[in-house]
N, C-alpha and C positions, 0 to 999 in steps of 0.2 A: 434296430436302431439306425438311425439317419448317418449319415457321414460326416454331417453337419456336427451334430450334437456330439459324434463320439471325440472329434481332436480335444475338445476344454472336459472330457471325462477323464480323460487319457492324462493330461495336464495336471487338473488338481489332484488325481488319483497319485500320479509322480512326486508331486509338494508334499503329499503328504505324510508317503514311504520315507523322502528323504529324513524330513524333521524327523524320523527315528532310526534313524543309521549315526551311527556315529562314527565323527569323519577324522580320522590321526593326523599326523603333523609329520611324526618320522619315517624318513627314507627309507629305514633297512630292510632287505628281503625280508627279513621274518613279517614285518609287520605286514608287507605286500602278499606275502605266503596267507597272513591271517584273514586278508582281503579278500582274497581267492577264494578262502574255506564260507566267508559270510554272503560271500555273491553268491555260493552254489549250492545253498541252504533252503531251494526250490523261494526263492526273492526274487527270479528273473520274471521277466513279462511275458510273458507265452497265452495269453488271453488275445479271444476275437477278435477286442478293438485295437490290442496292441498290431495286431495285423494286420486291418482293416489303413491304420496309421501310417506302417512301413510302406503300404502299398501306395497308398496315397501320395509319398515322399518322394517314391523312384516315378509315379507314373506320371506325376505333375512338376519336374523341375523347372525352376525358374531362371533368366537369364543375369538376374543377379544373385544366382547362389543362395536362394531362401531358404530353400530344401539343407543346407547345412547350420542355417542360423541355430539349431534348435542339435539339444543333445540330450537323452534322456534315460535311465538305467534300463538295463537288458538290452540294449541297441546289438545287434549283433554285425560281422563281417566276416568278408571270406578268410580274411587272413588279415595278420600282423600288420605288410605295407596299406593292406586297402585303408586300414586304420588310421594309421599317420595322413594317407593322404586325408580322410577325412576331417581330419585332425587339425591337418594346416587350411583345409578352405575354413572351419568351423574361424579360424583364428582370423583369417582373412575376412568373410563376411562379419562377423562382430567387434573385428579392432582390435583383438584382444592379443596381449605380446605372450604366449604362453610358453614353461620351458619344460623340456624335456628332461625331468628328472631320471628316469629308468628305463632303458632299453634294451630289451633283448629279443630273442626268439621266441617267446612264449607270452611275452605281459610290452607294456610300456605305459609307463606315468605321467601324466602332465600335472603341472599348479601356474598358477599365475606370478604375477609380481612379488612381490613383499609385501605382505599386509594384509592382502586379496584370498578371501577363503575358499578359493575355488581349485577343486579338485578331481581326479579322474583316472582309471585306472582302468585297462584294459588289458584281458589276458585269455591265454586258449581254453579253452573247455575239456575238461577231462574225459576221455573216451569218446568226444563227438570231434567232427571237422568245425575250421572257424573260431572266432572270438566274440567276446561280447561286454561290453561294460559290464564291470563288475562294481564298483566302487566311485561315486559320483556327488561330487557340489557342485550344481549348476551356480550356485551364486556370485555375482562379481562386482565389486565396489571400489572398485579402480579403474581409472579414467583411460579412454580410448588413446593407442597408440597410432602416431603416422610412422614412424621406422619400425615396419613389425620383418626383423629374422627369418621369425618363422615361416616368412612367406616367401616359397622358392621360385626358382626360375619354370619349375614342372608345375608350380598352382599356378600361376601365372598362364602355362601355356593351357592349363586343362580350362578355365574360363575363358581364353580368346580364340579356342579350337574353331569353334562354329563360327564366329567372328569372320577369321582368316579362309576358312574353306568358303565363306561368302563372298569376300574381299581381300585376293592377297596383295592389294595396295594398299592395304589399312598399315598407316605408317608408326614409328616406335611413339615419336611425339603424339602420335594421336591417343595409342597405347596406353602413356602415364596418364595423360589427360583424361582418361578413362575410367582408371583407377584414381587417382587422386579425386573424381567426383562424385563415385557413387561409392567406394567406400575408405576415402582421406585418408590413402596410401601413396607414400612417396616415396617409390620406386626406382633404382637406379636404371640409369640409360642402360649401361650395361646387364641386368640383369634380365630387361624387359627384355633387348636385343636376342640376348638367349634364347629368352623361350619365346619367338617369334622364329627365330633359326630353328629350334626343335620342329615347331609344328610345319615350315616349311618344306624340312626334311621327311619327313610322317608321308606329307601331303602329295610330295612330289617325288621321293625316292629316293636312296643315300648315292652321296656323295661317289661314293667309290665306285657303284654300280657303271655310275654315267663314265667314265676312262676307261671301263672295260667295253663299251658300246662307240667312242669315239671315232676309231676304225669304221664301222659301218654308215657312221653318220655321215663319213667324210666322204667314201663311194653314194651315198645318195644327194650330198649337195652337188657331187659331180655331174652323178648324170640327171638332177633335174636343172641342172645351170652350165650349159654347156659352155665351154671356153674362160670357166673360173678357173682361180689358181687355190686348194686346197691341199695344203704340207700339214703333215703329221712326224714327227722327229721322236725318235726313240735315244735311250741311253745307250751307246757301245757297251757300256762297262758289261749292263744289266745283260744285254743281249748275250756277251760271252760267257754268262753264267747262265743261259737258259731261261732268263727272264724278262718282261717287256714292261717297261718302266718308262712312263711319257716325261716327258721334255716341252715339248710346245708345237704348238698348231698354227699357223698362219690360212687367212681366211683371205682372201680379193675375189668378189664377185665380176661375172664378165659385165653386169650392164653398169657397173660403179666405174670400170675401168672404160668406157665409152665414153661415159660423160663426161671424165676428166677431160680424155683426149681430144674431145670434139668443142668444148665448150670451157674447162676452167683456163682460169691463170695458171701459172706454174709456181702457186703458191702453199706450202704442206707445212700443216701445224702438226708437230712432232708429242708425247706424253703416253707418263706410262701411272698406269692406278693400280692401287691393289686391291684383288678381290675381296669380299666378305665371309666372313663365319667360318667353315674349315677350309677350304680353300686357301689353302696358304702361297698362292701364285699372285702375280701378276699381269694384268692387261695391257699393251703398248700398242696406241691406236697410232694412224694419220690420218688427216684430218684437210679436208680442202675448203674453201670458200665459194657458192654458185654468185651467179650474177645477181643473184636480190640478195648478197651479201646472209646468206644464210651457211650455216657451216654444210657441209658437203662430203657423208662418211667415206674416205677412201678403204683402207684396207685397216687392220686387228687382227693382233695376235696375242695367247697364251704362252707366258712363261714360266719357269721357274723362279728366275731372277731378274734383276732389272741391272745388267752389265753390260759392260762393252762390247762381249759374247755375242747374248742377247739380242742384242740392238744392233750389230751385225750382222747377224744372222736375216734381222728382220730388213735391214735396207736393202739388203743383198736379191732377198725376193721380190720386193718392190722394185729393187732399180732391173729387175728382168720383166714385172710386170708392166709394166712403164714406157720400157727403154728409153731409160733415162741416160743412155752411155755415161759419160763420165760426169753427169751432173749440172751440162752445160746453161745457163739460163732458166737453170730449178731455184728454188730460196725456200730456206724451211726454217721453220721457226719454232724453239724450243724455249723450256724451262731450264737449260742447262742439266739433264738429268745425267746419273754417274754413268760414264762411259761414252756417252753420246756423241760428244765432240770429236772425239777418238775415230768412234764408227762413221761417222760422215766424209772427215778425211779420208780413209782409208779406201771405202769403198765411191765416195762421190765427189772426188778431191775438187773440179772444178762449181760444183756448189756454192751457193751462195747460204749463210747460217745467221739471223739472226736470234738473238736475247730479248727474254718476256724484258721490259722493264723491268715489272712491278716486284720478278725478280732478283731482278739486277739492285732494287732498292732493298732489299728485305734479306738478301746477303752480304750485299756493301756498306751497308748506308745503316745498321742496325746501332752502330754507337750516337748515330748522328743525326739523332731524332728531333721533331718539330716540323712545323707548316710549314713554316718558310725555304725549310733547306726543300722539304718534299716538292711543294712549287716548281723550284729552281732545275729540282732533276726530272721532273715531267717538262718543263718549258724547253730544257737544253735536248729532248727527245723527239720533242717534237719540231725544235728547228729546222723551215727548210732550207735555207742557206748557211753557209759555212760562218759568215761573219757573227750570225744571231746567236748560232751556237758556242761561238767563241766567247761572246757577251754576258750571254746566260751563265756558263762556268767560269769566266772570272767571277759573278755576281756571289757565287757558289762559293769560291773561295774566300771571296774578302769574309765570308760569316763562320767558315772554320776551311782551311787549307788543307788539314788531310783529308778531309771528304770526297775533293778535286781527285786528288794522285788514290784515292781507293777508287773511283770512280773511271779514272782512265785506266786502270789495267783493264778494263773492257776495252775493245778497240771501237771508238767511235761509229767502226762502219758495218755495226751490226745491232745497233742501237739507238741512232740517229736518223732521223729522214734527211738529214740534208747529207748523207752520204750511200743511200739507197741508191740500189744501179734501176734503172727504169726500164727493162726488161720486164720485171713480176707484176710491175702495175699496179701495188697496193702498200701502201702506205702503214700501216698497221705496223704500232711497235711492242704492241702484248699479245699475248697467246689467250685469250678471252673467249674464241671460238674454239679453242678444243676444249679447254674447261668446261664449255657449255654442253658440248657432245657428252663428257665425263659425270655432267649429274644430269641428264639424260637418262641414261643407263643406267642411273643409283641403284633403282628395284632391282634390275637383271645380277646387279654383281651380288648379289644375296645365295644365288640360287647355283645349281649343281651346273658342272659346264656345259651340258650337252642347253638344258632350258635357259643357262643365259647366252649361249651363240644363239639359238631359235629368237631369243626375244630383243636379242639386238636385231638381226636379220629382219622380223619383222616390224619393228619399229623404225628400220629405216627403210625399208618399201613402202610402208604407209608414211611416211616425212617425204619420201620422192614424188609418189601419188599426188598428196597433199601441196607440194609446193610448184607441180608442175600443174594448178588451178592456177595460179595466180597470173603467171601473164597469158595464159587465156581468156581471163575476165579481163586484162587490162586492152588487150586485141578486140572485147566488145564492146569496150567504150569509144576506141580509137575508130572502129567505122563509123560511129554516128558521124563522127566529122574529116570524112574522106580527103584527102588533099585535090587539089583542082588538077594536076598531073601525076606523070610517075617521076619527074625529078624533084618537084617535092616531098613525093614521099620518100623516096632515098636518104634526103636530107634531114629530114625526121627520124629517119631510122627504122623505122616500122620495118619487121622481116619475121617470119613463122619461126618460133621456137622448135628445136629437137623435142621428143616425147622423152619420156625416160622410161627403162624397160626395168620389168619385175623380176625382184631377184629369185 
């Protein structure tokens, strides 16, 4: 017989076993006992075609999980979990909300809704390995759910395995969007995330692994980057008990710290993110601006916490990688994060520090909401002159007066252009370029630390590559039209840009 012809043999053969089984209603062991005795009554499928059928199931799956749409008596499996899992795609590809009446070691029950006469019963085999339906209504006369339970963060990840090992950019929204179309499941953000973190971690190695290999990684950025500054910080505590317990890494590569020195402002956007999935750390970058006004990664580090410690600890290696002495005609520009203000005085006292705005609004300014006040506190930020900004914040007041006096406890000259000292050269009064560096790197913070230091590292040797094209191309337009001398060209400015070196 054809292979063709045997699935609808197979089929009506199953319709028409079932019409004669009769199907209970009550829970209790016993009756599930009596279930057991009638499945093992030589009623299982142990026939050619029924084999022919299995075979056919595992050796043609499909990438919408057809291969589960179908459930059919004597199905056998290795065991109890392999069941459930099959159990939750079967509910997943056909919509169906099913519940787990009985579970144990040896058997588990499922029915449907309320109303819905669909049945199923799975249990171990006496003297053999394995399980196999014993007791089954395939029938169901209740309408498809889109919030189905039953369907876990591990089904989720067992249909996007192949997915993700093909594309680990396939992102969470693309994920639901996924499900929600081929089969009108709607999925928590959070659930998907999960099991998108699972298969990540499968894929690429646990967590834990990569802190025990840190050490190694850190002597090999060494010596393939000569003159970087690579810190690794242990716990004292951990140490004095015999133990080595990481604390935080600081990363500054040598060709990042040339280009600062040769070519930026002395202008540094300050921020700190926190990682994803078990990683329960934080990232605190800085962050510089090149001359095509593109952000410009300075140095990034791993911490534990996001403190005054911290963030201490971190300026302290900058201002050596740097030498920035005491912070003289530096200006760094923060979100105000906890500790931070603390850390700059201390270790960069003559520093210059401004405030994001858009912070400064959304901490201050949260009772005293509307356009117009918003307006007033962007216009009074952006004033260059002292008199404008004066103007602007009366304007501010006469529409509510506390919004002024919460508004001044900022000191004007950290969040004002008309009181910018003209050393840094850049006018900018949000943190907008390190934010941009921060979802950048969204993918990398998913991932175990050693793969997301490699995949920042590499995404910003190919951003350097990448943007030291551009005034190159702009150097081949500017020859077609040569100046008539060399003091016009002076005047023009025209000069060979530095290369940037691979980190």
């Amino acid at each position: 017989m054809s292979m063709k012809n045997c699935v609808p043999n197979i089929v009506n053969h199953t319709e028409a076993y079932i019409s004669q089984v009769l199907v209970g209603t009550d829970d209790s062991s016993s009756e599930d006992e009596a279930e057991d005795q009638a499945g093992s009554d030589g009623l299982a499928y142990d026939s050619e075609e029924l084999e022919q059928f299995e075979a056919q199931r595992k050796k043609y799956p499909s990438e919408n999980l057809n291969e589960y749409k179908e459930i059919y008596k004597g199905m056998s499996f290795k065991n109890i979990p392999e069941a459930r899992k099959f159990m939750n795609l079967y509910s997943l590809v056909n919509q169906k909300k099913l519940k787990l009446v009985k579970s144990d070691k040896i058997r588990v029950r499922y029915k449907c809704v309320l109303g819905c006469p669909f049945k199923c019963l799975i249990s171990v085999e006496k003297g053999n390995e394995g399980c196999r339906v014993k007791t089954l209504d395939p029938t169901h006369d209740c309408n498809p759910t889109f919030d189905n339970s039953r369907v876990e963060y591990s089904t989720i990840a067992y249909y996007f395995k192949k997915k993700l090992q093909d594309n680990p950019k396939y992102k969470v929204k693309e994920m639901r969007a996924d499900l929600k179309n081929l089969f009108q499941l709607n999925a928590s953000k959070s659930k998907v995330k999960r099991a998108k973190g699972m298969i990540l971690e499968k894929l690429e190695g646990s967590f834990t692994d990569d802190y025990n290999k840190l050490e190694a990684y850190a002597n090999a950025l060494r010596d393939s980057n000569p003159g970087s500054d690579v810190v690794i910080n242990l716990s004292k505590e951990s140490l004095l008990q015999g133990k080595r317990k990481f604390l935080r890494m600081y990363i500054y590569f040598h060709a990042l710290k040339v280009g600062y020195k040769e070519g930026l402002r002395p202008f540094i956007g300050l921020d700190g993110i926190f990682l994803k999935w078990k990683a329960k750390r934080q990232l605190l970058v800085a962050v510089g601006q090149d001359n095509m006004n593109h952000f410009y990664p300075l140095a990034w580090v791993v911490v534990d916490r996001e403190t005054k410690r911290s963030w201490t600890w971190f300026l302290e290696l900058l201002h050596n990688s740097l030498d920035l002495n005491m912070g003289n005609g530096v200006t760094f520009m923060s979100d105000m994060q906890k500790g931070l203000m603390e850390a700059i005085k201390t270790v960069l006292p003559e520093a210059k520090h401004r405030f994001c705005v858009r912070h400064v609004e959304s901490n201050k300014c949260k009772e005293y909401r509307g356009l117009e006040m918003k307006k007033l506190l962007w216009w009074s930020a952006w004033a260059t002159y002292e008199e404008d900004f004066k103007d602007q914040s009366s304007k501010l007041g006469q529409l509510k007066e506390a919004a002024v006096t919460d508004l001044l406890k900022y000191p004007p000259q950290s969040w004002c252009r008309a009181y910018f000292d003209t050393v840094c050269k850049n006018q900018g009064v949000d943190n907008n370029f390190t934010e941009s560096f921060n979802s950048w790197i969204l993918e990398a913070r998913y991932k175990p630390i050693i793969k997301m230091l490699e995949d920042i590292r590499l995404k910003v040797m190919n951003q350097l590559r990448k943007h030291e094209n551009e005034p190159m191309n702009v150097q081949k337009v500017t020859k077609k039209k040569q100046p008539s001398n060399e003091n016009e060209g002076r005047h023009l400015g025209l000069r060979s840009q530095p290369k940037n070196k691979g980190l």
